[in-house]
Every structure is written in C-alpha cells, then in structure tokens.
PDBQT receptor file of N, H, CA, C and O in Angstrom, charges set to zero:
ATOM      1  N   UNK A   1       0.844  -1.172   0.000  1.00  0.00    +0.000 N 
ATOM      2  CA  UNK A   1       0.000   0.000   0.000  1.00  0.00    +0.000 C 
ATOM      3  C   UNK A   1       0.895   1.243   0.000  1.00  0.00    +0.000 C 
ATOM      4  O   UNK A   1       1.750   1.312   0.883  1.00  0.00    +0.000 OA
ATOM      5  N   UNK A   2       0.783   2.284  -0.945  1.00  0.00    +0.000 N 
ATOM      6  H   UNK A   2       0.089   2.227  -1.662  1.00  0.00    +0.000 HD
ATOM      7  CA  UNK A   2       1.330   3.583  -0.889  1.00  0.00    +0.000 C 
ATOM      8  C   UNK A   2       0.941   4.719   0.267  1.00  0.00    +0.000 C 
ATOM      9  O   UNK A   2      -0.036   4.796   1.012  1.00  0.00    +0.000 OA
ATOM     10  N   UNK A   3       1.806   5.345   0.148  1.00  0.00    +0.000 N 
ATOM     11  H   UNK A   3       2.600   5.283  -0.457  1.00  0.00    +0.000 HD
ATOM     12  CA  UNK A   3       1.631   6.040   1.701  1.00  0.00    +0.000 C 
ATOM     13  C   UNK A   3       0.696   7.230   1.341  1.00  0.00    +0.000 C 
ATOM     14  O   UNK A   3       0.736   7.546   0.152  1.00  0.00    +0.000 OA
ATOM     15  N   UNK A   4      -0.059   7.884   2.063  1.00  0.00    +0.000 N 
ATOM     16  H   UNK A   4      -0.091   7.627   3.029  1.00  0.00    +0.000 HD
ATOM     17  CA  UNK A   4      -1.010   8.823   1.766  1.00  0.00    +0.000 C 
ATOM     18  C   UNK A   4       0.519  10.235   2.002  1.00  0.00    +0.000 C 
ATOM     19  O   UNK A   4       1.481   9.913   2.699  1.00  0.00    +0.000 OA
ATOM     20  N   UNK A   5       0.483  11.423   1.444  1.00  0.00    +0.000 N 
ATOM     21  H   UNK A   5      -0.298  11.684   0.878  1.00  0.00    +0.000 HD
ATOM     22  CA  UNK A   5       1.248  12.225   1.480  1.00  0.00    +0.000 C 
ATOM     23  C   UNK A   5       0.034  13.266   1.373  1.00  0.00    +0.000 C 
ATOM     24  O   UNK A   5      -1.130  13.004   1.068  1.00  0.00    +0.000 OA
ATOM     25  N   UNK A   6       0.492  14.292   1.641  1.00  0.00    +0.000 N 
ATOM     26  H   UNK A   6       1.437  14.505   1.888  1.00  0.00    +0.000 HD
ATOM     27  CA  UNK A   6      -0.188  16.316   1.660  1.00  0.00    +0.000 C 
ATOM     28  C   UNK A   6       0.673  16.950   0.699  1.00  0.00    +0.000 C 
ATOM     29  O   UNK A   6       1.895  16.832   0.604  1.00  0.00    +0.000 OA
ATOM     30  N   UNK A   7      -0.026  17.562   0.074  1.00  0.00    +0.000 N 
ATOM     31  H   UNK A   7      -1.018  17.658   0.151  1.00  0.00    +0.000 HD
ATOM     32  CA  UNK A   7       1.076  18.531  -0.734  1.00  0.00    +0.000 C 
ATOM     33  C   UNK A   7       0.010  19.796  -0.904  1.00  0.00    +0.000 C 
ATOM     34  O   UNK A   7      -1.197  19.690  -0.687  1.00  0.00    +0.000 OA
ATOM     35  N   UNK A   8       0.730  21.107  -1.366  1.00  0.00    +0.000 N 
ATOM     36  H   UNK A   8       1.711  21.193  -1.543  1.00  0.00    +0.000 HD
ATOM     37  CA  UNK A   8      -0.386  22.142  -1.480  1.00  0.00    +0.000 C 
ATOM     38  C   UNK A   8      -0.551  21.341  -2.591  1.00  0.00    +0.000 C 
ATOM     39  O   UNK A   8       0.079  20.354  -2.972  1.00  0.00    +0.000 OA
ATOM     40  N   UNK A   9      -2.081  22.282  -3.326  1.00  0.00    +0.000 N 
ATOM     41  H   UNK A   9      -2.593  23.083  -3.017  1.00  0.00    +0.000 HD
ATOM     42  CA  UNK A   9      -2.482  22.080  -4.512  1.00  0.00    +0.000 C 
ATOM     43  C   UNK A   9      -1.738  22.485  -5.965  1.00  0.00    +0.000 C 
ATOM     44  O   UNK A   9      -1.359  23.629  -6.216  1.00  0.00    +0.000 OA
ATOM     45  N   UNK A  10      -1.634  21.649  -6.632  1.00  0.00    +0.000 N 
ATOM     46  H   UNK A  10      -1.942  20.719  -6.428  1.00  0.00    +0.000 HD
ATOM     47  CA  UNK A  10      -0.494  22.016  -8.021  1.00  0.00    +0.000 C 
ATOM     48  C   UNK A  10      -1.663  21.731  -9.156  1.00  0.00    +0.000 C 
ATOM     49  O   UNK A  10      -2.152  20.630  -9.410  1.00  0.00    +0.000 OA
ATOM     50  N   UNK A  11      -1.962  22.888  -9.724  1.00  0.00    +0.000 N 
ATOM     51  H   UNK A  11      -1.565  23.782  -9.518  1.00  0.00    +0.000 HD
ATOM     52  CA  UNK A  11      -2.211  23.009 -10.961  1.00  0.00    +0.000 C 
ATOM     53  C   UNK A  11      -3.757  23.074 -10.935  1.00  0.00    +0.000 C 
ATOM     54  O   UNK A  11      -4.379  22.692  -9.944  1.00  0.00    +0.000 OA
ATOM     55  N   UNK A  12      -4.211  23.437 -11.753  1.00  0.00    +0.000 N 
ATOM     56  H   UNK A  12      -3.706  23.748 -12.558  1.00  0.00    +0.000 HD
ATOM     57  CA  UNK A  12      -5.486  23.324 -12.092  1.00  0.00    +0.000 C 
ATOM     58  C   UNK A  12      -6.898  22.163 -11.972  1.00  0.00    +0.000 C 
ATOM     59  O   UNK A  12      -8.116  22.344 -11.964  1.00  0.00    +0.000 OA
ATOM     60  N   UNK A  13      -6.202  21.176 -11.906  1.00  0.00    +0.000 N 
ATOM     61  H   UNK A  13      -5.213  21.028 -11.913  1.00  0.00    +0.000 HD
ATOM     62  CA  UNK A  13      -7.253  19.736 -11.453  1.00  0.00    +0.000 C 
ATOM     63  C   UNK A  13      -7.380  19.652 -10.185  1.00  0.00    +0.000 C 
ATOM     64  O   UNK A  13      -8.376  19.456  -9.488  1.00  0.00    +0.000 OA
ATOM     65  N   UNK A  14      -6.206  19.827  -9.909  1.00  0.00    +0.000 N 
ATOM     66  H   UNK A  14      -5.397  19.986 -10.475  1.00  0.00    +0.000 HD
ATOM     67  CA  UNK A  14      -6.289  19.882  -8.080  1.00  0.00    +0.000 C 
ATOM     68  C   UNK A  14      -6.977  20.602  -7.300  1.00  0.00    +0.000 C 
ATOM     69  O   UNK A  14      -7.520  20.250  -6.253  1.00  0.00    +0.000 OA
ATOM     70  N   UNK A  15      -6.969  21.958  -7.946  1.00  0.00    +0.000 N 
ATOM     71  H   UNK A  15      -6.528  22.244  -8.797  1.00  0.00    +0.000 HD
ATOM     72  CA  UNK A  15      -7.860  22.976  -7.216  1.00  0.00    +0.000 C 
ATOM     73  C   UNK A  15      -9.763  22.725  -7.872  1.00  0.00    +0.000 C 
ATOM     74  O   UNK A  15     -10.727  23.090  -7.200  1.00  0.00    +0.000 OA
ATOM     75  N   UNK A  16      -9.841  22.307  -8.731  1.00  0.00    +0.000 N 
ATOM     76  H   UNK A  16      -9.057  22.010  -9.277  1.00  0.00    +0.000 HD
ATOM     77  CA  UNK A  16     -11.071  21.591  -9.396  1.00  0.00    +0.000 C 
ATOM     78  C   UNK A  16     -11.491  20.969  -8.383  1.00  0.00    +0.000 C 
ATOM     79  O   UNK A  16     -12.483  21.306  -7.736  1.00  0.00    +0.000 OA
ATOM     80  N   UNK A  17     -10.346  19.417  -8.008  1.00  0.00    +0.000 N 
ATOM     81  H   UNK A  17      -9.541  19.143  -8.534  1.00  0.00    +0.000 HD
ATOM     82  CA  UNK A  17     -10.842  18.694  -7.358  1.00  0.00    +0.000 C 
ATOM     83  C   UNK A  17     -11.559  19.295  -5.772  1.00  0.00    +0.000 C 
ATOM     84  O   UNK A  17     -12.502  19.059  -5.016  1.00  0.00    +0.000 OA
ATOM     85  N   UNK A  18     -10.288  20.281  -5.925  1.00  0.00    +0.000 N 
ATOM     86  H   UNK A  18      -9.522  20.473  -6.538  1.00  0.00    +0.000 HD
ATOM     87  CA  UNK A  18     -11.039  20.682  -3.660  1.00  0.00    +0.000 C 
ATOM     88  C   UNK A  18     -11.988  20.957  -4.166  1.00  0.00    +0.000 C 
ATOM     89  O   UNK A  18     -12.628  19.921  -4.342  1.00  0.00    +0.000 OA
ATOM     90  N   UNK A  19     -12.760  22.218  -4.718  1.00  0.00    +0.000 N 
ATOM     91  H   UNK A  19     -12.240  23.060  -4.575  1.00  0.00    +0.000 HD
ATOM     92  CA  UNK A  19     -13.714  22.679  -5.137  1.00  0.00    +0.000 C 
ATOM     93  C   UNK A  19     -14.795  22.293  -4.561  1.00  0.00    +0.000 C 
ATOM     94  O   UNK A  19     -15.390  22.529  -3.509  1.00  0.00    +0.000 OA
ATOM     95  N   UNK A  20     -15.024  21.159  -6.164  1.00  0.00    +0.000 N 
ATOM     96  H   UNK A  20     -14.541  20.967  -7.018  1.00  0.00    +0.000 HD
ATOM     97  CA  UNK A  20     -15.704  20.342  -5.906  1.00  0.00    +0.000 C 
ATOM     98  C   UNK A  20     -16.118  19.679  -5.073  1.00  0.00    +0.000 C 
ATOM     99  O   UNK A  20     -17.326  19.529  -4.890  1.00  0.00    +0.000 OA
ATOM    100  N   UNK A  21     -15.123  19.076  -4.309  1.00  0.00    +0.000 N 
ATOM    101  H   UNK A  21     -14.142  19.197  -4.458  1.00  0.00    +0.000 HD
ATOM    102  CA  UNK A  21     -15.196  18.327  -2.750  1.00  0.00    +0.000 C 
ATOM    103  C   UNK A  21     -15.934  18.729  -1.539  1.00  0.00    +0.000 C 
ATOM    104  O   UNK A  21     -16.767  18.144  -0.847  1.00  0.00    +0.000 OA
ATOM    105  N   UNK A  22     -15.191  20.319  -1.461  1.00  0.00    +0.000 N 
ATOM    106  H   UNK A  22     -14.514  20.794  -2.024  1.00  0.00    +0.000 HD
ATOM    107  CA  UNK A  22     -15.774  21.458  -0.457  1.00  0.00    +0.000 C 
ATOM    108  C   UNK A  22     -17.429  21.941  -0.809  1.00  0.00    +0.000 C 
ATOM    109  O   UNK A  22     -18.188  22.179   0.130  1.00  0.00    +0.000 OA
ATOM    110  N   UNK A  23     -17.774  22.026  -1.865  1.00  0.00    +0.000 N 
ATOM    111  H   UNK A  23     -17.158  21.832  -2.628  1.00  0.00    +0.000 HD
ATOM    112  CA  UNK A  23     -19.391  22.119  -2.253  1.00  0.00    +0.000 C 
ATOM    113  C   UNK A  23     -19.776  21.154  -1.905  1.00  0.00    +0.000 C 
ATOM    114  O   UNK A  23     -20.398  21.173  -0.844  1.00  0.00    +0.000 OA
ATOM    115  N   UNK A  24     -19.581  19.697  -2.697  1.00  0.00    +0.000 N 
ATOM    116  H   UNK A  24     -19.075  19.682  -3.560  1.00  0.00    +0.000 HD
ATOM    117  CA  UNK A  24     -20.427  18.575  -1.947  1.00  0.00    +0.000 C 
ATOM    118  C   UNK A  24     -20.366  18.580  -0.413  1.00  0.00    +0.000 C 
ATOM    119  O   UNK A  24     -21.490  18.391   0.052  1.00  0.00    +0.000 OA
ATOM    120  N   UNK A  25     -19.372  18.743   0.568  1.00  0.00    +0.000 N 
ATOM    121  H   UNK A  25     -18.459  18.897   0.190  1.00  0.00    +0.000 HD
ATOM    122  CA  UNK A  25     -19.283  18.416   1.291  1.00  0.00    +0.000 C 
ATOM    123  C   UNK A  25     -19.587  19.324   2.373  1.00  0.00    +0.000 C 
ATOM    124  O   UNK A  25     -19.482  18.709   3.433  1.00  0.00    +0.000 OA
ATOM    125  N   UNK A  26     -19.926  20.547   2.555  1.00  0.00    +0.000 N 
ATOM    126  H   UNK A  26     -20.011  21.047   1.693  1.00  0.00    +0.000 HD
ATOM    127  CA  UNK A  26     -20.603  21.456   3.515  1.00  0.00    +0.000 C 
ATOM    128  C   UNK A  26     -21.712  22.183   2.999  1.00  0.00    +0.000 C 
ATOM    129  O   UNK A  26     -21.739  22.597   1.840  1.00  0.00    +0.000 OA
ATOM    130  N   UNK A  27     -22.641  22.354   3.837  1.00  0.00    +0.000 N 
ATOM    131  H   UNK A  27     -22.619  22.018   4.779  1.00  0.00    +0.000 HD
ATOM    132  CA  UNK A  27     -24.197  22.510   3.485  1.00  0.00    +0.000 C 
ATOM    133  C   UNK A  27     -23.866  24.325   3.353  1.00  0.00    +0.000 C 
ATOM    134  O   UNK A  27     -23.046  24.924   4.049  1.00  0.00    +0.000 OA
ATOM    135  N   UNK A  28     -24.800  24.986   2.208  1.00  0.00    +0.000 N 
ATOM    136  H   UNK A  28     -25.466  24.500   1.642  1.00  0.00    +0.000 HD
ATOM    137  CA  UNK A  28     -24.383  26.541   2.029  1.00  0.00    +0.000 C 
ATOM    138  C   UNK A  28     -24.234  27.365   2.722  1.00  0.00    +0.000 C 
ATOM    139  O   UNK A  28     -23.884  28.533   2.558  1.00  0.00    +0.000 OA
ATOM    140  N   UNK A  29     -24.679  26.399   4.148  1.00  0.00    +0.000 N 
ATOM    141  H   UNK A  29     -24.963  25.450   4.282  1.00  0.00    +0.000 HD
ATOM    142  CA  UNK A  29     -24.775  27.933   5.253  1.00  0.00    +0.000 C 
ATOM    143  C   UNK A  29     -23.993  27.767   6.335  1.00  0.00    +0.000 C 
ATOM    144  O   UNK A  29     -24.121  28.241   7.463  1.00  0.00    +0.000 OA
ATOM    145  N   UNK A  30     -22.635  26.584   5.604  1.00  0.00    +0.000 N 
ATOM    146  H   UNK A  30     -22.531  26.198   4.688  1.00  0.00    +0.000 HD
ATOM    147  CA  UNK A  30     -21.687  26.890   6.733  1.00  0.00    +0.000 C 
ATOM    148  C   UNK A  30     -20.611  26.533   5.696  1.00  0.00    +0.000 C 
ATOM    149  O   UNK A  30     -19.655  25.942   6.197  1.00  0.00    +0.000 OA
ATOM    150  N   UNK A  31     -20.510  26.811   3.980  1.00  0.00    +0.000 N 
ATOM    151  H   UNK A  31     -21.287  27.291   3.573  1.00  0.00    +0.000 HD
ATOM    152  CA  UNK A  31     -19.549  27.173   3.718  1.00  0.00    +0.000 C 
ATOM    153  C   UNK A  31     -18.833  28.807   3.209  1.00  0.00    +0.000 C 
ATOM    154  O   UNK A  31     -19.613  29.607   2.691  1.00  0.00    +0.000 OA
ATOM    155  N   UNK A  32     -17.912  29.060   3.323  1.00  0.00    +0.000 N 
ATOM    156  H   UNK A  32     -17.279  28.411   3.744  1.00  0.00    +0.000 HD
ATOM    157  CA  UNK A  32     -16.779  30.554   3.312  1.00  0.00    +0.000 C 
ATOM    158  C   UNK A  32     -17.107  30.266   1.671  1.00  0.00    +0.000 C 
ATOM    159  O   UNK A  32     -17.031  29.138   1.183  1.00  0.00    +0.000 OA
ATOM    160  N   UNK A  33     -17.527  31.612   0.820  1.00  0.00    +0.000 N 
ATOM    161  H   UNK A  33     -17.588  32.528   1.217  1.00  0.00    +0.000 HD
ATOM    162  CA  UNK A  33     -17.249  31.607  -0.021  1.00  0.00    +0.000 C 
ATOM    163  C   UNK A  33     -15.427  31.507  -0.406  1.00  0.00    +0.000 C 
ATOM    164  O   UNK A  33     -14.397  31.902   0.140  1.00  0.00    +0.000 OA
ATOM    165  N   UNK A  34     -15.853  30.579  -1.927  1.00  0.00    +0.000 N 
ATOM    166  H   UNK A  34     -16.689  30.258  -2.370  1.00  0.00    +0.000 HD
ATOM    167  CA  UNK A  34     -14.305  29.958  -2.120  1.00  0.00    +0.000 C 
ATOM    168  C   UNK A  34     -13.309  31.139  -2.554  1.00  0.00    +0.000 C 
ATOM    169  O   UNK A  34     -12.090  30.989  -2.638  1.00  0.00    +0.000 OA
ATOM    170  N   UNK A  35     -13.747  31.905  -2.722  1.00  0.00    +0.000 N 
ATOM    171  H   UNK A  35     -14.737  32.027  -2.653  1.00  0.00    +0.000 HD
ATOM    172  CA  UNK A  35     -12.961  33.267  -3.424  1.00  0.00    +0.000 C 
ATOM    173  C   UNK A  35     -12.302  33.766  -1.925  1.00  0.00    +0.000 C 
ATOM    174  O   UNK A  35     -11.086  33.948  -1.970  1.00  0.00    +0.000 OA
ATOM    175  N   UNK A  36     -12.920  33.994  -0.680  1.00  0.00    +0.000 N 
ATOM    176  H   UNK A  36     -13.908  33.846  -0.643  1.00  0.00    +0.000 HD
ATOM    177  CA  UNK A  36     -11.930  34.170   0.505  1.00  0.00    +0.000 C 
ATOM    178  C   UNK A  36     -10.997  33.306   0.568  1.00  0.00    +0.000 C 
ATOM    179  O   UNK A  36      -9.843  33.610   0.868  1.00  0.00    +0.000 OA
ATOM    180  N   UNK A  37     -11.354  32.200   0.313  1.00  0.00    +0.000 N 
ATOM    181  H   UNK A  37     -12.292  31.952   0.070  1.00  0.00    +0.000 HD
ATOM    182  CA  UNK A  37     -10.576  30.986   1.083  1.00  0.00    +0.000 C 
ATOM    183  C   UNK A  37      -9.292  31.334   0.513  1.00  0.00    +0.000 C 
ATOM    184  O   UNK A  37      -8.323  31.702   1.177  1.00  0.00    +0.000 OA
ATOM    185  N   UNK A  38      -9.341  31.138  -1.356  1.00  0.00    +0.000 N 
ATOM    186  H   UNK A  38     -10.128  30.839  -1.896  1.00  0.00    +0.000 HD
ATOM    187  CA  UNK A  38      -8.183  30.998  -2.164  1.00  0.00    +0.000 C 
ATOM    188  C   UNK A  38      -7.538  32.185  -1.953  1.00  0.00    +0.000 C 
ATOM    189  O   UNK A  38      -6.344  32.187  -2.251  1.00  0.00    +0.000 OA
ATOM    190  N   UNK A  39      -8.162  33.529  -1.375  1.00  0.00    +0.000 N 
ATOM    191  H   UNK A  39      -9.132  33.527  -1.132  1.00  0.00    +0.000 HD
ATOM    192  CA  UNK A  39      -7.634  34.752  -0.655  1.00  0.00    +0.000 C 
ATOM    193  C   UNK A  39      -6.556  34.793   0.281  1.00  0.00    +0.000 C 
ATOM    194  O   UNK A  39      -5.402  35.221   0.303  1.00  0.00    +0.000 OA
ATOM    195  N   UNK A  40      -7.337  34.202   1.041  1.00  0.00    +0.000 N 
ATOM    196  H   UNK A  40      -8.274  33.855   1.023  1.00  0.00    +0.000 HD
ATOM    197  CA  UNK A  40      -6.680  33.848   2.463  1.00  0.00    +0.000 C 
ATOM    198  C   UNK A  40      -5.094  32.832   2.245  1.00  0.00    +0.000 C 
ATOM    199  O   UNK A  40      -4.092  33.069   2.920  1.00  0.00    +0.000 OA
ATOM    200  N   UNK A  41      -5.155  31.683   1.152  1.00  0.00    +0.000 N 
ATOM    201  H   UNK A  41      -5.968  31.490   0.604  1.00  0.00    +0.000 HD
ATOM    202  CA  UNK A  41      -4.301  30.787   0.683  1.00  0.00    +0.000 C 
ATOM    203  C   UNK A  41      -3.232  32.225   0.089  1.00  0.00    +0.000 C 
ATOM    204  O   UNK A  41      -2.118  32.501   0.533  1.00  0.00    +0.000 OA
ATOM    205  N   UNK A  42      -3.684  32.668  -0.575  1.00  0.00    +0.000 N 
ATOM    206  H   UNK A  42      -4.589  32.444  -0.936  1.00  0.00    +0.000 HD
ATOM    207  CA  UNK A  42      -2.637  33.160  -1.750  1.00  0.00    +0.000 C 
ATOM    208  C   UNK A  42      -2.042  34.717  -0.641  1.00  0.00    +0.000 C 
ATOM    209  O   UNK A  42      -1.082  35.355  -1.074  1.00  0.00    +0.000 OA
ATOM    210  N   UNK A  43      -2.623  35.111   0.548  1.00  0.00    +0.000 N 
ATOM    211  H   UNK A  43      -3.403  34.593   0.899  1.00  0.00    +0.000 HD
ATOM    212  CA  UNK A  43      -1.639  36.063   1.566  1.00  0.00    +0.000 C 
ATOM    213  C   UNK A  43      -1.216  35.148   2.810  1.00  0.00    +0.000 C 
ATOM    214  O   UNK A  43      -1.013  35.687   3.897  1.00  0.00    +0.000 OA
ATOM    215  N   UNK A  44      -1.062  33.552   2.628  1.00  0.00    +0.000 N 
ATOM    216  H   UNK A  44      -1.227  33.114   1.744  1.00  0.00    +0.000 HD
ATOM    217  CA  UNK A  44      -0.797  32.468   3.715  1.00  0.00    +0.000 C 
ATOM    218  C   UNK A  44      -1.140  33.084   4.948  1.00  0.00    +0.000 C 
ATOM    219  O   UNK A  44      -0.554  33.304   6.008  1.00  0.00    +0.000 OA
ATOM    220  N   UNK A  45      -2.136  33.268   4.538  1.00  0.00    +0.000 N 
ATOM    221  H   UNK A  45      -2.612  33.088   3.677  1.00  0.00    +0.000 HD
ATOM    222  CA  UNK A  45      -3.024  33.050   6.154  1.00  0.00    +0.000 C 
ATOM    223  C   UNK A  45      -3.933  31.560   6.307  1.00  0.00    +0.000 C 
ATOM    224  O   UNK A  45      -4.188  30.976   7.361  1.00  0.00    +0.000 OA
ATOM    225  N   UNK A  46      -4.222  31.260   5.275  1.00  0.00    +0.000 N 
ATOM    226  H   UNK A  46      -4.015  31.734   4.419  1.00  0.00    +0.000 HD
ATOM    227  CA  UNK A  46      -4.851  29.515   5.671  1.00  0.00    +0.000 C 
ATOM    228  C   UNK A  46      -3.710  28.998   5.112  1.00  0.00    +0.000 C 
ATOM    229  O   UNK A  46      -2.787  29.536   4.500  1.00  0.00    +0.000 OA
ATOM    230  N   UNK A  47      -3.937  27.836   5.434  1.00  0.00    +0.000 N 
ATOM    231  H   UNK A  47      -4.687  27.399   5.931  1.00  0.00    +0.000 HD
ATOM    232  CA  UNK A  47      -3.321  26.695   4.748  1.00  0.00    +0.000 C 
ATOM    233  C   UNK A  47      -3.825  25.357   4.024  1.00  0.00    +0.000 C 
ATOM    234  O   UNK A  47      -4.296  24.379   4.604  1.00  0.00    +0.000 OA
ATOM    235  N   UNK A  48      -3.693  25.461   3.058  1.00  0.00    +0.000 N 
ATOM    236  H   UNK A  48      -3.310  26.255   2.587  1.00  0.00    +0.000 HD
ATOM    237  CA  UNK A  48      -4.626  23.866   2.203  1.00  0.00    +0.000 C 
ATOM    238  C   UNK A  48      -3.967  23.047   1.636  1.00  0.00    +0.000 C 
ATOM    239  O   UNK A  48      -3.123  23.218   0.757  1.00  0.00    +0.000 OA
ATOM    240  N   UNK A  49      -4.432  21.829   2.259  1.00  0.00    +0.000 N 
ATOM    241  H   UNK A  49      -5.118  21.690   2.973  1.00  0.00    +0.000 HD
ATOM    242  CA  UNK A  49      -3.264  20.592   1.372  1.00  0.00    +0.000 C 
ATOM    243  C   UNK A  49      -4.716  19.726   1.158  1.00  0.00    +0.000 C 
ATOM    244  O   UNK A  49      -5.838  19.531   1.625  1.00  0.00    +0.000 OA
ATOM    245  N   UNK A  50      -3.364  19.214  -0.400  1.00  0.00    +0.000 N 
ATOM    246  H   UNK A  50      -2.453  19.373  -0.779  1.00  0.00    +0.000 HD
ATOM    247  CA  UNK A  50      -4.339  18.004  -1.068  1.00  0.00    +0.000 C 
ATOM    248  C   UNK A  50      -3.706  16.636  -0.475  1.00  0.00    +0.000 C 
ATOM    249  O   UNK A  50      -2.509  16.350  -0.468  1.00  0.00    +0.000 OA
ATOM    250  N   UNK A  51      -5.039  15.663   0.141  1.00  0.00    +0.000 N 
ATOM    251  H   UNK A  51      -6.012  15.894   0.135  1.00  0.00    +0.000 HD
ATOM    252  CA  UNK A  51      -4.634  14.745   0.876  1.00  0.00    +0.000 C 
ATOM    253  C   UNK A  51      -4.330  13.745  -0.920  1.00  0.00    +0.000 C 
ATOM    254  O   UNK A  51      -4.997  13.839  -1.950  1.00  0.00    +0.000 OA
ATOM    255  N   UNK A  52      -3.422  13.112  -0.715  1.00  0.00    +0.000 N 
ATOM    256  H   UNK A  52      -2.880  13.036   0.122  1.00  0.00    +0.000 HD
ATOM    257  CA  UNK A  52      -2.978  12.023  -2.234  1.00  0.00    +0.000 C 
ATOM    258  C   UNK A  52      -2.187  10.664  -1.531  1.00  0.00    +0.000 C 
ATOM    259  O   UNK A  52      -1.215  10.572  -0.781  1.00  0.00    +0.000 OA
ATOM    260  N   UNK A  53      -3.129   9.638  -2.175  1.00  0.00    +0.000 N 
ATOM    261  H   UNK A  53      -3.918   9.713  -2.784  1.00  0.00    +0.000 HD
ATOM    262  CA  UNK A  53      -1.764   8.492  -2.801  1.00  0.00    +0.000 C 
ATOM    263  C   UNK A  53      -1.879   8.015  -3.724  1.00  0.00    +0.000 C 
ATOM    264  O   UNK A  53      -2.969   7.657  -4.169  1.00  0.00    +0.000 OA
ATOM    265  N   UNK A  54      -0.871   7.877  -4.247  1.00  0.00    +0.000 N 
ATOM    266  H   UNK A  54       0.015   8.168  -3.886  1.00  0.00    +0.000 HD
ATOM    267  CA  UNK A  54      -0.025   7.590  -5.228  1.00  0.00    +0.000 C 
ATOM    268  C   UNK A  54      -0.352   8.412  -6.528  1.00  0.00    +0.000 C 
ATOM    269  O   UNK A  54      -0.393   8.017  -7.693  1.00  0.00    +0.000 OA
ATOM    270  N   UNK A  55      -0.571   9.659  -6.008  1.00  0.00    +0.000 N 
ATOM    271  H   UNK A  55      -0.538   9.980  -5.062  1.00  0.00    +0.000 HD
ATOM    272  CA  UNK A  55      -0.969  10.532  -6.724  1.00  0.00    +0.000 C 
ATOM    273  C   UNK A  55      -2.630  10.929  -7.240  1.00  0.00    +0.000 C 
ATOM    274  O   UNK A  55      -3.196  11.532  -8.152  1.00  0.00    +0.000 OA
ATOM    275  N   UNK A  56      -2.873  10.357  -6.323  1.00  0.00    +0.000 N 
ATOM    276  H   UNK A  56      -2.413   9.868  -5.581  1.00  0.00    +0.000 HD
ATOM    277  CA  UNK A  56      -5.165  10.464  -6.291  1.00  0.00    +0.000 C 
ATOM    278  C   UNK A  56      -5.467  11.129  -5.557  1.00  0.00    +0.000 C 
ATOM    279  O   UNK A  56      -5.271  11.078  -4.342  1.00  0.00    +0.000 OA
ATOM    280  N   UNK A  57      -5.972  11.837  -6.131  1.00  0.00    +0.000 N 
ATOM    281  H   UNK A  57      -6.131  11.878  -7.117  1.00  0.00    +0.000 HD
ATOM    282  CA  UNK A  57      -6.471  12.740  -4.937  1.00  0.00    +0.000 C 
ATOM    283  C   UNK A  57      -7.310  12.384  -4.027  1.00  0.00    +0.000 C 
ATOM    284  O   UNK A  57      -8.412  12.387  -4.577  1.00  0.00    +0.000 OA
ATOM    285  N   UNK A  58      -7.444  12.007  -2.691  1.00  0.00    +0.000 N 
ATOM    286  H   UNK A  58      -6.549  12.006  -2.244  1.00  0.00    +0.000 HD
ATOM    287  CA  UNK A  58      -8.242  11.712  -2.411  1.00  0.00    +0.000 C 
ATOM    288  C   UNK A  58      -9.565  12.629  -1.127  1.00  0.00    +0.000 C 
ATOM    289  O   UNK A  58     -10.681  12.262  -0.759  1.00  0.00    +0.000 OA
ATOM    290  N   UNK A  59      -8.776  13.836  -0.794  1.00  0.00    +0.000 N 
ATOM    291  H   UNK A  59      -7.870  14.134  -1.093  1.00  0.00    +0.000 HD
ATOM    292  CA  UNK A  59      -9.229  15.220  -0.216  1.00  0.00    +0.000 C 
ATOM    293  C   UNK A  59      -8.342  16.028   0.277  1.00  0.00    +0.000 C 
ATOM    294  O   UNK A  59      -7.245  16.016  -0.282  1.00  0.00    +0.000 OA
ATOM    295  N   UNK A  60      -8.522  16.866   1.334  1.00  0.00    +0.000 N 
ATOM    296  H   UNK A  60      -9.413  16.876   1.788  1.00  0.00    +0.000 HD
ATOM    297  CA  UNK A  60      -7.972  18.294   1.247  1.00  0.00    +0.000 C 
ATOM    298  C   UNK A  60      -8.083  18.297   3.275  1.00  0.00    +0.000 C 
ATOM    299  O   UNK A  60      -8.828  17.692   4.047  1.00  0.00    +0.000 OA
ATOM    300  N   UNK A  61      -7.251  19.024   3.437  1.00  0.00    +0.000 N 
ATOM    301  H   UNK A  61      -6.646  19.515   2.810  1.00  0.00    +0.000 HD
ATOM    302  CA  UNK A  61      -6.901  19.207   4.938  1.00  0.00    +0.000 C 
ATOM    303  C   UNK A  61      -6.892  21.004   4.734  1.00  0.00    +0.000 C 
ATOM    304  O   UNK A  61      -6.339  21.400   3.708  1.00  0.00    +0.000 OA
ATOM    305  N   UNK A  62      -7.501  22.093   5.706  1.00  0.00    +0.000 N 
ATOM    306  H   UNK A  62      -7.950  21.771   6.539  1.00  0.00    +0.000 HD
ATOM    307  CA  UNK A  62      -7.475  23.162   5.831  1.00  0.00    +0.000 C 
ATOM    308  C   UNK A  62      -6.757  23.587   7.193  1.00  0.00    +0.000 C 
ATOM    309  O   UNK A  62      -6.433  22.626   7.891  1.00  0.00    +0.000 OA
ATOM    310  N   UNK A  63      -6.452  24.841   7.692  1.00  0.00    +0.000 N 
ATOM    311  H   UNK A  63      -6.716  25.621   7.125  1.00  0.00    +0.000 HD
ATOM    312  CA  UNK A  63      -6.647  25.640   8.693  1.00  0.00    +0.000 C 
ATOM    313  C   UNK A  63      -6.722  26.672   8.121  1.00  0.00    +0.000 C 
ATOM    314  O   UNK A  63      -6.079  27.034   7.135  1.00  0.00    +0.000 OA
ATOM    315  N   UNK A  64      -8.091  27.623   9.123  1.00  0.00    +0.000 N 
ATOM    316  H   UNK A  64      -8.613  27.328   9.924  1.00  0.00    +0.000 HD
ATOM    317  CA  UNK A  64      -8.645  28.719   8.594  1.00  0.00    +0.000 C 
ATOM    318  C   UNK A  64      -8.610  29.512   9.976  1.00  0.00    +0.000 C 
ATOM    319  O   UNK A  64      -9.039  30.664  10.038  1.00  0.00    +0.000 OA
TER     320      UNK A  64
C-alpha cells in the first residue's frame, strides 16, 4: 500500500478537485465563499493541502 502524502495544490485539477469536494461536502450555510478561502491561501493566512496516494487525490486538509 502507498503512503497517503499532503502537498499544497499544483495546478489546475487539483484545485477543481477541492472545489468540488468542499461544495459537496458542507451545506451553504456553513460554507466561506471559495474566493476568501483561495484569498486567504494566496496572503498564507490559511493553509490547504491536497490529501494524495499515489498521486489520487483523495481530499484536502485546511486551517482557517
């Protein structure tokens, strides 16, 4: 079995994938619009990693 690793997000699918993930996965009235979040990412005040093995994405770890 390959080891699960974190990495930030690289490239364009990756950030697709959180996206996506983060909509399915919190109901509208307790998610941060995504435009703060990637805000907050791009002056490192949060932090977001894509959870992967063997290169699959398989979700995303935050602090906000």
């Amino acid at each position: 079995m390959e080891p699960i690793t974190l990495s930030p997000p690289a490239g364009a699918i990756q950030w697709l994938q959180l996206y996506c993930l983060y909509h399915r996965s919190f109901p509208r009235s307790e998610r941060k619009p995504f435009g703060i979040i990637l805000h907050k990412y791009r002056r490192s005040s949060t932090d977001i990693w894509c959870i992967l093995q063997n290169g699959v994405f398989l979700g995303f770890a935050a602090t906000m």
